[in-house]
N, C-alpha and C positions, 0 to 999 in steps of 0.2 A: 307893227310887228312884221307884216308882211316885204316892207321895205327892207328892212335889215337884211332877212331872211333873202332878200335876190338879189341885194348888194353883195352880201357872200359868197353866193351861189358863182356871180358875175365873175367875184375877185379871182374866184379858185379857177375859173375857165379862162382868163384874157391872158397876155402879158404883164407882168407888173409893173412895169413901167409905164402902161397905158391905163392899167388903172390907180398909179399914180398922180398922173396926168389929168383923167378924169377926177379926182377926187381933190385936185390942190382947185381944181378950175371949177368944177359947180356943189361941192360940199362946202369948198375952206372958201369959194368965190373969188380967187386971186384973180386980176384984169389977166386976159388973154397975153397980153404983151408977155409981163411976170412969168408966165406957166411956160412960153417959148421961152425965154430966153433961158430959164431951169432946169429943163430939157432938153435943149440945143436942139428942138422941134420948129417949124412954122407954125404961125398963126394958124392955116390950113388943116395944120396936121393934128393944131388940139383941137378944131370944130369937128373936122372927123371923128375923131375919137368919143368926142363928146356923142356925138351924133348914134355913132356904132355902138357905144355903154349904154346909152338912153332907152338905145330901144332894146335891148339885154335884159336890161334894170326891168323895164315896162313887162317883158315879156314873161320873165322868172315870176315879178308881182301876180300877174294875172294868173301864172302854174300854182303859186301859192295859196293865193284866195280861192280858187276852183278846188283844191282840194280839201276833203276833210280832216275835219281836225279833231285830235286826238280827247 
């Protein structure tokens, strides 16, 4: 629950195109190549991304689970 919960959190704060990017490449798992060339990104530019959502995603979870629940 927690995950969904800063998945969204993520979406509503980034680009959407970057978290498109992150989502075709470690949700849907498309080979990195795929995710550039759909993009019109570097290989580069989706590990960053990847890299800058991850730790988002990580960070929101941890705000989530720290707080109490209703």
């Amino acid at each position: 629950m927690a995950l969904r919960g800063g998945l969204q959190r993520v979406k509503r704060r980034v680009e959407p195109v970057h978290f498109q990017i992150f989502d075709c490449y470690v949700r849907k798992e498309w080979p990195v190549k795929e995710v550039a060339q759909a993009f019109r990104v570097t290989a580069g530019q989706v590990y960053l991304i990847k890299n800058r959502l991850s730790a988002l995603v990580a960070t929101e979870v941890r705000r989530l689970e720290a707080s109490p629940q209703p």
